[in-house]
C-alpha positions in Angstrom: 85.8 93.3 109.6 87.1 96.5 107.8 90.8 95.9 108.9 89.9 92.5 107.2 89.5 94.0 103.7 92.0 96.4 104.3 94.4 93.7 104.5 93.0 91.5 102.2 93.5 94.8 99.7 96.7 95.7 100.7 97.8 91.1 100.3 96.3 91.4 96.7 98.7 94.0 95.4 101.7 92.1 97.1 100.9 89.1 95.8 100.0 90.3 92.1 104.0 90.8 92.0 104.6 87.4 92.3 102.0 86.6 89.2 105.0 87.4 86.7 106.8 84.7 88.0 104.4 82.0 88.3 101.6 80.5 86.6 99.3 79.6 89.5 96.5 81.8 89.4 96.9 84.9 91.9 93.4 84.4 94.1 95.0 81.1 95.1 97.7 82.4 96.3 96.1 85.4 97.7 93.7 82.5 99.6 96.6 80.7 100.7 98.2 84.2 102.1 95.3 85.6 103.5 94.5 82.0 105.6 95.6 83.2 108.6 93.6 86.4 108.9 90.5 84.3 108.0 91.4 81.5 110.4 92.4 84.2 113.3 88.9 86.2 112.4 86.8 83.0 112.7 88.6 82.2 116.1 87.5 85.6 117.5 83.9 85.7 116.2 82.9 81.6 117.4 84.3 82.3 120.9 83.7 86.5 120.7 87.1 87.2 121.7 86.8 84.9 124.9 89.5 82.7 124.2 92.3 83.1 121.9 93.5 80.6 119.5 96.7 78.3 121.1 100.5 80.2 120.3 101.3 76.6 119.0 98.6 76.6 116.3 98.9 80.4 115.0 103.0 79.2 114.5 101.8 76.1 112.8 99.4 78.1 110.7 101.6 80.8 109.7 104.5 78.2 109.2 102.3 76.1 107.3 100.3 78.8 104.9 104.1 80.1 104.1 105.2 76.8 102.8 102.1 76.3 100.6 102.6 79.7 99.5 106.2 78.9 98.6 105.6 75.3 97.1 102.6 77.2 95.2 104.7 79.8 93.4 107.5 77.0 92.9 105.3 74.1 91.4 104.1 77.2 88.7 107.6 78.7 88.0 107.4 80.1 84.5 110.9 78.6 83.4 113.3 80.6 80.3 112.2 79.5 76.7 114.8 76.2 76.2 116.8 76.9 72.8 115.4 74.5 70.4 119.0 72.9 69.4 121.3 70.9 70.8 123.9 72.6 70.8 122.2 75.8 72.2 121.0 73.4 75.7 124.7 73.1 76.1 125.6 76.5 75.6 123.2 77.0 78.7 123.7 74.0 80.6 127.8 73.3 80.4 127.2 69.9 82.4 125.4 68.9 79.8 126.4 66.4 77.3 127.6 67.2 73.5 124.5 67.0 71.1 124.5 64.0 68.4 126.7 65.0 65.5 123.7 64.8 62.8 123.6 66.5 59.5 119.9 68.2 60.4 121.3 70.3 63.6 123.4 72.4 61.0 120.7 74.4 59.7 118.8 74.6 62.9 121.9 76.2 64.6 122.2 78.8 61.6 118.3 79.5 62.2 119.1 79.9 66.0 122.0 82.6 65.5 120.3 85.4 65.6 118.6 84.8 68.7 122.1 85.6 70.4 122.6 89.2 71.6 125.9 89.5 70.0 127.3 88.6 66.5 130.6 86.7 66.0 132.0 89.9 65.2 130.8 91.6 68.5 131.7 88.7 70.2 135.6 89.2 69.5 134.9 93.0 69.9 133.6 92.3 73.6 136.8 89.5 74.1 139.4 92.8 74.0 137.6 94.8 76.6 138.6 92.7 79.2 142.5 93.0 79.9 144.2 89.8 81.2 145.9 91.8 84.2 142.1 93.3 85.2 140.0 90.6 84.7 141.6 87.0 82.9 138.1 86.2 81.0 137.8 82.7 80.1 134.5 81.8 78.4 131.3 83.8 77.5 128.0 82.3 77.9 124.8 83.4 75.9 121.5 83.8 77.3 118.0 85.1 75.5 118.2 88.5 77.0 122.1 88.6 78.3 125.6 88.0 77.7 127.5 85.8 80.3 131.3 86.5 81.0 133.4 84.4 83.4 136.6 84.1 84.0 139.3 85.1 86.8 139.5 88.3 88.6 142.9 90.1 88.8 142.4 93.4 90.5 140.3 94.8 92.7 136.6 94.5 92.2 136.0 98.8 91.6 139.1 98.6 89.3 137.9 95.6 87.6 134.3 96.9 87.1 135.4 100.9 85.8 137.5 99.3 83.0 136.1 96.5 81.8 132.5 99.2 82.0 134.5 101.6 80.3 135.8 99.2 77.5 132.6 98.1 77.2 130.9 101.2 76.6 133.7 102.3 73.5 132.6 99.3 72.0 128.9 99.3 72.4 128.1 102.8 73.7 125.3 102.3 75.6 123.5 99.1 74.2 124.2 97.1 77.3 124.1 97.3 81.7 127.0 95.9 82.4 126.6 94.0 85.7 129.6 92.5 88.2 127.8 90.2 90.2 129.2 87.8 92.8 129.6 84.2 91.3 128.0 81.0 93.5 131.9 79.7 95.3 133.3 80.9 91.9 135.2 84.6 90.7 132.6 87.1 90.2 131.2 87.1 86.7 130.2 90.1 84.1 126.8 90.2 82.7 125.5 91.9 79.9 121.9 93.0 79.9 120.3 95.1 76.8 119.5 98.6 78.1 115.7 99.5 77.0 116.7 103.2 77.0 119.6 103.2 74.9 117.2 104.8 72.3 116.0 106.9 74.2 118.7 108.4 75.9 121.1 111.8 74.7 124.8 110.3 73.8 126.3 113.2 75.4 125.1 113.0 78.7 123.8 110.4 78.8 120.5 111.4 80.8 116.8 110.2 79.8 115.0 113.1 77.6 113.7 115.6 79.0 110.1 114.6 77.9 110.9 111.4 78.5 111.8 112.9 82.5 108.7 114.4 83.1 106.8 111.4 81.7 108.6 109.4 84.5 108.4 112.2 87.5 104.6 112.5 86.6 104.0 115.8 89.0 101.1 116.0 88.0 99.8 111.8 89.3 102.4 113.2 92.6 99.8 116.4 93.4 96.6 114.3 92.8 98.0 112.0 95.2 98.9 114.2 97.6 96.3 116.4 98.1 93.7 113.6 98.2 96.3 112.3 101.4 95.7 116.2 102.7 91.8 115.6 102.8 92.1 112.0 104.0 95.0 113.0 106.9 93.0 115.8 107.9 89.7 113.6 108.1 92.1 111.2 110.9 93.4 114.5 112.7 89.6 115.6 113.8 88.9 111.8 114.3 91.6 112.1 117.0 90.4 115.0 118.5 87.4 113.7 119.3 86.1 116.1 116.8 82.3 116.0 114.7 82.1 117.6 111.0 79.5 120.3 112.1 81.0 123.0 109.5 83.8 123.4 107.1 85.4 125.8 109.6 86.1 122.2 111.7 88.4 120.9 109.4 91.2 123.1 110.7 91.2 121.8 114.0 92.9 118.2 112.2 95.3 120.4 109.9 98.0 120.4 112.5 98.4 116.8 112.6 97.4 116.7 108.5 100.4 118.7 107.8 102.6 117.5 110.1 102.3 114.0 109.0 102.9 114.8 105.6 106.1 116.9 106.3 107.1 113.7 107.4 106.7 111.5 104.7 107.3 114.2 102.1 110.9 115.1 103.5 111.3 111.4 103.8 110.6 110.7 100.1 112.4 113.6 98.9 115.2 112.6 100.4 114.9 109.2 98.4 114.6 111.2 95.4 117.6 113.8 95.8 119.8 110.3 96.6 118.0 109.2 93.2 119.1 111.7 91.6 122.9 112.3 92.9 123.6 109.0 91.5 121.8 109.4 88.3 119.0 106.6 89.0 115.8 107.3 87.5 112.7 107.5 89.7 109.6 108.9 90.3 108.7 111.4 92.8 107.2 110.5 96.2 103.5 109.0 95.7 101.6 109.9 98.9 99.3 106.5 99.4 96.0 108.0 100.8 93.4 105.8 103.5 90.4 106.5 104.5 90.9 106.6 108.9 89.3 104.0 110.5 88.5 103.0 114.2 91.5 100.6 114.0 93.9 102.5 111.8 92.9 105.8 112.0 96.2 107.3 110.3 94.7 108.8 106.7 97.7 107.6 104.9 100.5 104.7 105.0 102.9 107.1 103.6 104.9 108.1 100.3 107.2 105.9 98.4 109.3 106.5 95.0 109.1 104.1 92.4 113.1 102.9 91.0 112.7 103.1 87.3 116.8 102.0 86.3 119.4 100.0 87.8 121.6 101.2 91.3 124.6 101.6 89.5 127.0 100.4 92.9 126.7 98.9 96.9 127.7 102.5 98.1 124.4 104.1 96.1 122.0 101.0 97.2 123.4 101.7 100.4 122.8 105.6 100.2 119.1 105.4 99.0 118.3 102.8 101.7 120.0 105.0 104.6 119.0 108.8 103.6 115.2 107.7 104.2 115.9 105.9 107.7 118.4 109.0 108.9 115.6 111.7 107.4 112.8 109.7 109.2 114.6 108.7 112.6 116.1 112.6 112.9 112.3 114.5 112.1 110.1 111.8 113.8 112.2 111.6 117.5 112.4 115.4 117.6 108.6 115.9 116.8 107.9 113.2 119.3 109.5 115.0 122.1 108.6 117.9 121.2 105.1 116.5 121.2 105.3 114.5 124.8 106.2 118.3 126.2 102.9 119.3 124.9 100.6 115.8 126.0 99.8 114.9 129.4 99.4 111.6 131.4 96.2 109.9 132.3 95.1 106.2 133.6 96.8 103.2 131.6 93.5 101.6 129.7 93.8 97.8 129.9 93.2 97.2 126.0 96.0 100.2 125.0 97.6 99.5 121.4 99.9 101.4 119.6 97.0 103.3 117.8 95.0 104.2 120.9 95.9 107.9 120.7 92.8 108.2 123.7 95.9 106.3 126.3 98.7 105.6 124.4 100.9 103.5 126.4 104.6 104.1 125.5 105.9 101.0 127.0 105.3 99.0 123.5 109.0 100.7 122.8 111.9 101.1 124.5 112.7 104.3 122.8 108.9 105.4 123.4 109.1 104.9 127.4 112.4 106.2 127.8 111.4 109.3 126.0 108.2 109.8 128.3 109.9 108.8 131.6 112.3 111.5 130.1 110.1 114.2 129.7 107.1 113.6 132.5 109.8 112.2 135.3 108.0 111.1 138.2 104.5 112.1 136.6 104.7 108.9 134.4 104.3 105.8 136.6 102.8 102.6 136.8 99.6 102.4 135.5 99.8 105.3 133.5 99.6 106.3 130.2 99.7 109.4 128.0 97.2 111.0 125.9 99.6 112.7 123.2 99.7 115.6 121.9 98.8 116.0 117.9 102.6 117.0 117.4 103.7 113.5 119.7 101.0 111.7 117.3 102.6 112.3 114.1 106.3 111.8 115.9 105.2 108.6 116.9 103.9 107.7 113.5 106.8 108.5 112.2 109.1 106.1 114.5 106.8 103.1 113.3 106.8 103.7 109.8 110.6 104.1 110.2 110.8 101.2 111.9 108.8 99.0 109.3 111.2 99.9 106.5 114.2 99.5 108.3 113.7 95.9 108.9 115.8 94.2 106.6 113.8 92.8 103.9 113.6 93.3 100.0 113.5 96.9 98.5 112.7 98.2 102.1 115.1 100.6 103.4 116.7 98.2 105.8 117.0 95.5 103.2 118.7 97.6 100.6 121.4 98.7 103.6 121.7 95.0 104.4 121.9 94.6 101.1 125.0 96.6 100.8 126.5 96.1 103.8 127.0 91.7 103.3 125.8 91.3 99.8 122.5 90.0 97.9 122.8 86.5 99.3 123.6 87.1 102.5 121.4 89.9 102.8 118.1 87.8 101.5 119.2 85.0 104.1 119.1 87.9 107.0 115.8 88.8 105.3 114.2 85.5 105.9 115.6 84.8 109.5 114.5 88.2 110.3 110.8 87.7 109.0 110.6 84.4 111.1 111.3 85.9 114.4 109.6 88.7 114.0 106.6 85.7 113.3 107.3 84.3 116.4 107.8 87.6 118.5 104.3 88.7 116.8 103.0 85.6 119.2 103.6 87.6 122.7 103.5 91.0 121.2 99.8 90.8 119.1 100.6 94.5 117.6 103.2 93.0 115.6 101.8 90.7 113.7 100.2 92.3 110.5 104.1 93.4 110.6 105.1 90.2 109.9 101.9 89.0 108.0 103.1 92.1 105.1 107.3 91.0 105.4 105.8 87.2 104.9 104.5 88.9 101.7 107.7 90.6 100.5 110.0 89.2 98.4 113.1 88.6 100.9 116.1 89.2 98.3 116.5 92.9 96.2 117.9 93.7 92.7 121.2 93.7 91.9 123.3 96.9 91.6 124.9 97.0 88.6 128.7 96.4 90.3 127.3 94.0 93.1 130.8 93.2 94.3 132.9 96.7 95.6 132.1 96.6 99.2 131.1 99.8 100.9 133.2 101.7 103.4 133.7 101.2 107.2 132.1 104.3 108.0 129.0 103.1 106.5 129.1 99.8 108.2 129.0 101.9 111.0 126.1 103.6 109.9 123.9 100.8 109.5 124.9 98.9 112.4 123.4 102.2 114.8 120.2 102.2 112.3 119.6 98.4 113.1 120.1 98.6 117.0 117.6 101.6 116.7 115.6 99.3 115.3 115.6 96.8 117.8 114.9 99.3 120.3 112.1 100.8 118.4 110.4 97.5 117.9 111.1 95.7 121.1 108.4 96.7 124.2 110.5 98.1 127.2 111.7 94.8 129.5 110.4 94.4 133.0 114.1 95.1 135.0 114.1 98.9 132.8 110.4 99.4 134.1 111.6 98.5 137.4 114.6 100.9 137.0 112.4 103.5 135.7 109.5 102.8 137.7 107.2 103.1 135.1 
């Protein structure tokens, strides 16, 4: 039952995102998220792993937990503070009919005005930064936190965004984000949105403070973090050796794997953080997420992550971040694994193998994985046959599926922000959700895969905007992140019966 809290941990912090949002209380929809697990868990201890629950019913239930989960959040939608006038409803609703021409709205109006981001004054300031041959604006909407701008483009998108940005930021310095976002079957529309660091921030060069920097960066929560992950990665390195804590001199027999798994997840997140930083986006440095290794996920850590403190100022950057991680992971983790499959050896193929079974690990749960160890052991690795891996194959492997996992295209994972770029936020958040359904449904015949899809059920589907949502990126990186995704898909998908046949494996 340990994997049960574990998940039940992991569900809690997920969902606690969505309390910001909504006013129905988080334990019911952390209940209502977790159903499955505990349904699933009861199934197995009433008939002790005898019979498993119907592939019909665990759809149903998954199906059927999401859509309360969804209808949950929905039904307690904390919904924008209505102006209190008349005439400030139909500023934000323009289907909406006049307000009654009464005497008493006059004063209540006057009271409203300065709830507006703009004055009158900065209102016909902000009307001369958009030029009729860039971008024809034809009426500005107000907002509580943001200024609306709409009207007809005239140029192309990048042009449009650098002057009107530009214009904008004579005016106003650097008071507002301006955002170019794609408009639903209409132009794309300018947004202003109130920068919090404007205050904060050097005129000059525009760059957060450098107190204000190292306050962000934190070095010092980065260390803590990651040396607590060395203890807990070593702890998993002598757990796969078969190893007992008889003296401290022990310990160094899981180092190898300790430090080989962090490498990984370091370079990784630095290389998030060097992308960060070449386009100016604030962010932390990598935070190493330590676990204690258990029987059933006896890894130490689930690896390092960067927190994005500003706005991605284009596609091409959102793009960038998302891709730099994936390339960084895919080119350290499929060296190390071969490397490591030179070093392993091949023994009998255990009946109950999974993906963590590092005892018999059999490779044919990935295409990439077999073709790899038919690659390196030739006619060694046959039927029935598995491989014990070597520490250095362990952490390569690791690496693959943690790759994998964040390039599926979902949310602020690396594979959503690259969809993201690639077909814009809407589309992007629709191949989001397909992909978490049939990864649901693949999660039926492939068991391993399913507290995959449980955490993607869990994500939110779409990302933030970049600030100029519109410029598409270039071919080449098209190209890019079309390879990534098909090394997905042969990451993720077990090996078919006709290439095992091929390969006689």
């Amino acid at each position: 039952m340990i994997w049960l809290l574990l998940l039940g941990l992991i569900t809690y912090f997920i969902v606690k995102r969505a309390s910001g949002v909504t006013r129905t209380p988080v334990w019911l929809l952390w209940l209502v998220a977790m159903m499955p697990a505990f349904v699933l868990s009861g199934w197995a201890i009433a008939f002790r792993g005898q019979r498993a629950l119907p592939p019909t019913l665990v759809i149903l239930l998954f199906v059927g937990c999401l859509m309360v989960y969804l209808l949950l959040i929905e039904r307690g939608r904390i919904a924008p503070k209505p102006a209190k006038t008349p005439q400030n409803n139909a500023a934000l609703d323009p289907a909406s009919p006049p307000p009654p021409s009464i005497p008493e709205a006059i004063p209540e109006l006057h009271d409203e005005q300065p709830l507006r981001p703009i004055t009158q004054e900065e209102e016909n300031r902000l009307q001369t930064c958009f030029l009729w041959s860039v971008y024809y604006l034809q009426h500005i909407e107000y907002r509580p936190q943001a200024v609306i701008c709409r009207g007809k483009l005239r140029t192309t998108p990048e042009i449009a965004y650098q002057t009107v940005r530009d214009n904008i930021e004579v005016q106003f310095r650097d008071r507002f984000y301006v955002v170019f976002q794609e408009g639903h079957r209409t132009d794309p529309f300018f947004a202003l949105v109130p920068n919090p660091y404007a205050k904060e921030q050097d005129p000059l060069l525009r760059q957060p403070s450098s107190r204000k920097d190292r306050k962000l960066v934190r070095p010092g929560v980065a260390s803590a973090l990651a040396g607590i992950t060395l203890i807990t990665t070593t702890l998993a390195g002598l757990q796969m050796a078969g190893r007992v804590i008889s003296n401290p001199l022990v310990l160094i027999d899981g180092l190898p794997y300790a430090l080989l798994v962090m490498t990984f997840f370091a370079l990784r997140g630095i290389g998030h953080f060097l992308t960060t930083r070449k386009y100016q986006i604030a962010a932390t440095l990598p935070y190493f997420i330590p676990v204690i290794p258990l029987s059933f996920f006896p890894l130490g850590t689930v690896g390092a992550f960067i927190q994005i403190r500003s706005p991605i100022p284009d596609r091409k950057a959102l793009f960038d971040v998302g891709a730099v991680g994936a390339m960084l992971g895919l080119c350290i983790s499929i060296p190390l694994l071969a490397w490591g499959l030179t070093l392993s050896e091949v023994v009998g193929l255990s009946q109950r193998a999974g993906i963590f079974d590092f005892y018999a690990l059999n490779p044919r749960f990935s295409i990439v994985f077999a073709l790899f160890s038919k690659l390196v052991f030739g006619s060694d690795f046959v039927a029935q046959t598995a491989i014990k891996p070597h520490a250095f194959a362990i952490a390569g492997w690791i690496g693959l599926l943690f790759t994998a996992f964040n390039l599926m295209p979902v949310g602020q994972l690396d594979g959503g922000r690259m969809i993201h770029a690639m077909f814009g936020q809407r589309r992007g958040a629709l191949i989001g959700q397909i992909s978490r359904f049939l990864l649901l449904a693949f999660s039926v015949v492939q068991p391993h895969l399913l507290v995959w899809a449980i955490l993607l059920l869990l994500l939110p589907a779409m990302d933030e905007p970049a600030l100029n949502d519109v410029t598409e990126i270039d071919n080449f990186r098209d190209g890019v992140g079309l390879a990534l995704l098909t090394l997905l898909v042969l990451i993720i998908l077990p090996a078919p019966k006709f290439l095992m046949s091929w390969l006689h494996i």
